[in-house]
C-alpha positions in Angstrom: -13.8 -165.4 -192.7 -14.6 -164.1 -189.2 -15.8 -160.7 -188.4 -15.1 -158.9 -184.9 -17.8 -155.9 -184.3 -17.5 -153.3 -181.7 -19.5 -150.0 -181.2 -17.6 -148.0 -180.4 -13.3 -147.2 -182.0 -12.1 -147.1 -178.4 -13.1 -151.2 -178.3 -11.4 -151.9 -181.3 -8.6 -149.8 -181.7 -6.1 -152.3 -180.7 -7.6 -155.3 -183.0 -6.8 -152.8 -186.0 -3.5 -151.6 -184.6 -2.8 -155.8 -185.0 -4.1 -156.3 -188.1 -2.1 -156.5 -191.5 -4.7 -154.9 -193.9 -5.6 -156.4 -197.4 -8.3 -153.8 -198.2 -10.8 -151.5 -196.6 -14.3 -151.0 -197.9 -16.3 -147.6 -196.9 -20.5 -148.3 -197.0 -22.5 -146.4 -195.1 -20.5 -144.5 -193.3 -18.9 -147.6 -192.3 -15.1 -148.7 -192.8 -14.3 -152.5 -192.7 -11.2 -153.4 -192.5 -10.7 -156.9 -194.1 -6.7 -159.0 -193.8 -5.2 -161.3 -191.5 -5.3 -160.5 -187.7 -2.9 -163.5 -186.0 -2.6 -165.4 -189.1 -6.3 -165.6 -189.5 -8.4 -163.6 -192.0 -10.8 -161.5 -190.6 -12.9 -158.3 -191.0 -13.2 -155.2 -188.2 -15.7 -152.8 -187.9 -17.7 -150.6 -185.0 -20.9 -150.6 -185.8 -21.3 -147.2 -183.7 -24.1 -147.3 -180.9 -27.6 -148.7 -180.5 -29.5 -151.4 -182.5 -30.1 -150.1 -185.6 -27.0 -148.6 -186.2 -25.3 -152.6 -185.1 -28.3 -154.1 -187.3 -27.4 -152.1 -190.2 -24.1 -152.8 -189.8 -24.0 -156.5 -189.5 -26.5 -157.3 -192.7 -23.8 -154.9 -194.8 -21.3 -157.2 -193.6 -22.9 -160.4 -194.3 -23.9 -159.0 -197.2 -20.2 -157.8 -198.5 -17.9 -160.1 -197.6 -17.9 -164.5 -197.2 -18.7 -164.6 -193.3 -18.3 -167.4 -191.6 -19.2 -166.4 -188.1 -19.1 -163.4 -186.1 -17.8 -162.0 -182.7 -19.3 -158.5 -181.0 -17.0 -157.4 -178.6 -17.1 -154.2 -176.3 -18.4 -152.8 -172.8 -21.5 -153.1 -170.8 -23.6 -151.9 -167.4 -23.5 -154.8 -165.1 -27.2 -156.0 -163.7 -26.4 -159.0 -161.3 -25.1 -157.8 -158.0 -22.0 -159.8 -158.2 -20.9 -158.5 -161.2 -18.1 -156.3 -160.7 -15.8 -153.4 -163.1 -13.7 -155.6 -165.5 -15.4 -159.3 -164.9 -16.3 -160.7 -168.3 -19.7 -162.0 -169.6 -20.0 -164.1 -172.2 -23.5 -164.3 -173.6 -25.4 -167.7 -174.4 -28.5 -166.0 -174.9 -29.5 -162.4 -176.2 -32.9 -160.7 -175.8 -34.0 -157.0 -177.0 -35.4 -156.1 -173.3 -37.3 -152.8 -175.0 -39.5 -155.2 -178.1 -42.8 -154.7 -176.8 -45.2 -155.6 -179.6 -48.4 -156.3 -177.3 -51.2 -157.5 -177.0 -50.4 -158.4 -180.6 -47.1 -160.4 -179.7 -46.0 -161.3 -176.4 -43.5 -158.7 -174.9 -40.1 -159.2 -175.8 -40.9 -161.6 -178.7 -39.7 -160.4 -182.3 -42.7 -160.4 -184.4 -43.1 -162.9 -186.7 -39.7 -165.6 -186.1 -41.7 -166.2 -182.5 -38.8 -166.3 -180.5 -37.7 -163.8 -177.5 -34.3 -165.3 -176.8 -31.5 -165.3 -179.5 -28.7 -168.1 -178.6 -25.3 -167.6 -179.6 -23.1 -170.3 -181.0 -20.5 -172.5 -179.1 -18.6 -170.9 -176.6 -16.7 -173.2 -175.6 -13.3 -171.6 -177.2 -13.8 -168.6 -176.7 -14.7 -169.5 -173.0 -10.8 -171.2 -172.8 -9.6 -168.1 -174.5 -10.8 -165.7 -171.6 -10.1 -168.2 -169.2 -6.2 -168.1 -170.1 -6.3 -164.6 -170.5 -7.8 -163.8 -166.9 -5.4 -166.8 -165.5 -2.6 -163.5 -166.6 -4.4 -160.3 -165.7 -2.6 -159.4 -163.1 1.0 -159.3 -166.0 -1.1 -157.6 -168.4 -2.3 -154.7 -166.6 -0.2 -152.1 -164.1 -1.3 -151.8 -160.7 -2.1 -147.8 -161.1 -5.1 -149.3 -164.2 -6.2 -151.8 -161.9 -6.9 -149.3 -159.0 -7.8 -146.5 -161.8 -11.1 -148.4 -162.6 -11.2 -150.3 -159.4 -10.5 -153.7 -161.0 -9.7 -156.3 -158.1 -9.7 -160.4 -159.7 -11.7 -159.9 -162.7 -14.1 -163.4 -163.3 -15.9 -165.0 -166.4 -19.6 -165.0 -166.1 -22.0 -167.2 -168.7 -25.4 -166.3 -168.9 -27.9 -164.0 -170.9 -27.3 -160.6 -171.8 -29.6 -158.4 -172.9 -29.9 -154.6 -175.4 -32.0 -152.0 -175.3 -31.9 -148.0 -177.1 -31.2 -146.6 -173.5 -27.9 -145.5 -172.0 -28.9 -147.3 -168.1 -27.7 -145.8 -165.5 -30.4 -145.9 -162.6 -31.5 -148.5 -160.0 -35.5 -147.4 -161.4 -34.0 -148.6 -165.0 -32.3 -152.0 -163.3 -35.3 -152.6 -161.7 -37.6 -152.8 -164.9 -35.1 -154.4 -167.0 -35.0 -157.8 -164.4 -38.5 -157.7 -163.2 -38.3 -158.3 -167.0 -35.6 -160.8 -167.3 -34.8 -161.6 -163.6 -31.5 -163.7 -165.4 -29.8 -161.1 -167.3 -26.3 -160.6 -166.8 -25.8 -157.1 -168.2 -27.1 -154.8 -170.5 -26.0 -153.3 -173.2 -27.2 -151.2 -176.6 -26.7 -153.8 -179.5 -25.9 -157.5 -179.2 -29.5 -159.0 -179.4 -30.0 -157.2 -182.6 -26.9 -158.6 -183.9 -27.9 -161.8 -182.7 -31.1 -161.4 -184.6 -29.9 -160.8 -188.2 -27.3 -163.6 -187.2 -30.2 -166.0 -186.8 -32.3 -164.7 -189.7 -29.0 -164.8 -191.8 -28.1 -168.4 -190.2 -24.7 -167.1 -189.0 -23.1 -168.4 -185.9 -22.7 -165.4 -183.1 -20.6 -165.1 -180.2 -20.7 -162.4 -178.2 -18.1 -161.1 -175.1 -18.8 -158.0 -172.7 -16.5 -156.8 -170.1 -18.0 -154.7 -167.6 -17.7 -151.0 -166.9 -20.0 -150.2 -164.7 -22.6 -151.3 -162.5 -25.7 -149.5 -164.8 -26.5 -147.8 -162.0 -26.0 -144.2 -160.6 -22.9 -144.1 -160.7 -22.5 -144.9 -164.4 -20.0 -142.2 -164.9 -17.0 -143.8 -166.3 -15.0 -142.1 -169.0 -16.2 -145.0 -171.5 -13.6 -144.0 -174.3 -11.4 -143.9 -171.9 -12.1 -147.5 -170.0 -12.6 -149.0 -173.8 -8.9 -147.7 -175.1 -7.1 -148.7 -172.2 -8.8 -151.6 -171.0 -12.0 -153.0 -172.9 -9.9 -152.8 -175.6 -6.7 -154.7 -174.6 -9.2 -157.4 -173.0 -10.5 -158.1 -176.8 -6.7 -157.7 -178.5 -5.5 -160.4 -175.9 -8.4 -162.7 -175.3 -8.8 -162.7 -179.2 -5.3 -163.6 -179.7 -5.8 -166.5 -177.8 -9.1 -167.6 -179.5 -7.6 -166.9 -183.0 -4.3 -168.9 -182.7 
């Protein structure tokens, strides 16, 4: 059984809206939504915002239902200039930016499993998925969405991604988080700890971002707003393709 994970409703509201439900099961504060989404049996859930809430999350998961890999799908602040509002990143690497256990541990590294870098599974389907779902953007989404959020020829990125308990939205923030990693992608608020209890549970992850914003100063989007009526519909049509 695959499970999808958002943080937020607004990322997953149209994966439910899909979704033929079997049963639901409420644990802390939690709803997961278990049945057949495109003839293949899933579960749903947002895991609300940061790491602990998407670590807590994940090992209920794993620890209710017969997982048999997991996808986290939902927005995040773009770090490399090229990046732009509605490109996708799909991560093959995931590192907690903010784990600074030093001079005991190197900084970065998780105590104890001696690794700083969490890899996700193969991408290569879900890579072909997004592919044929940016190949059609441009039939998917009006014009007045596209020039809403100033989406022009969204692009698939491949690289690492990496989370942190802190909403960026500076250039003083951007700056320390790649002095740190100089190759991150984007950042985000809870992938790398999914990725961790993935790898402690032995799980395959995968893990798809679109972007929102730059992570900048001008982080200001409505992010509800951007999730419903785009984030949202990237992960309802990119997961169609990826699921059939």
């Amino acid at each position: 059984m695959i499970a999808i994970i958002s943080a937020m409703p607004e990322e997953m509201q149209s994966l439910i809206d899909n979704l033929k439900i079997d049963q639901t099961l409420i644990k802390g504060k939690r709803t997961y939504y278990q049945g057949l989404l495109f003839e293949t049996e899933v579960v749903l859930v947002f895991s609300r915002w940061g790491k602990v809430a998407a670590a807590a999350t994940v090992t209920q998961l794993l620890n209710s239902f017969d997982i048999s890999d997991i996808i986290f799908s939902g927005v995040a602040g773009g770090l490399e200039p090229n990046l732009n509002i509605g490109d996708v990143v799909i991560g093959t690497g995931l590192i907690q930016y903010d784990m600074d256990a030093s001079p005991l541990y190197p900084a970065m590294e998780i105590p104890l499993l001696g690794k700083t870098t969490f890899e996700t599974f193969d991408t290569t389907k879900l890579k072909q998925a997004t592919k044929l779902f940016l190949n059609n953007y441009s039939k998917l989404f009006t014009n007045k969405v596209q020039k809403k959020y100033g989406i022009v020829n969204p692009r698939l990125y491949q690289g690492l991604i990496v989370s942190g308990d802190h909403f960026v939205n500076s250039m003083e923030k951007i700056n320390e988080i790649t002095s740190k990693v100089p190759a991150a992608l984007c950042v985000e608020m809870e992938g790398a700890a999914v990725a961790q209890v993935c790898y402690e549970y032995d799980i395959p992850f995968q893990i798809i971002r679109i972007i929102s914003d730059k992570a900048n100063d001008n982080s200001h989007i409505d992010f509800p707003k951007f999730a419903n009526e785009v984030a949202g519909k990237y992960a309802l049509r990119i997961l169609t393709k990826y699921l059939s």
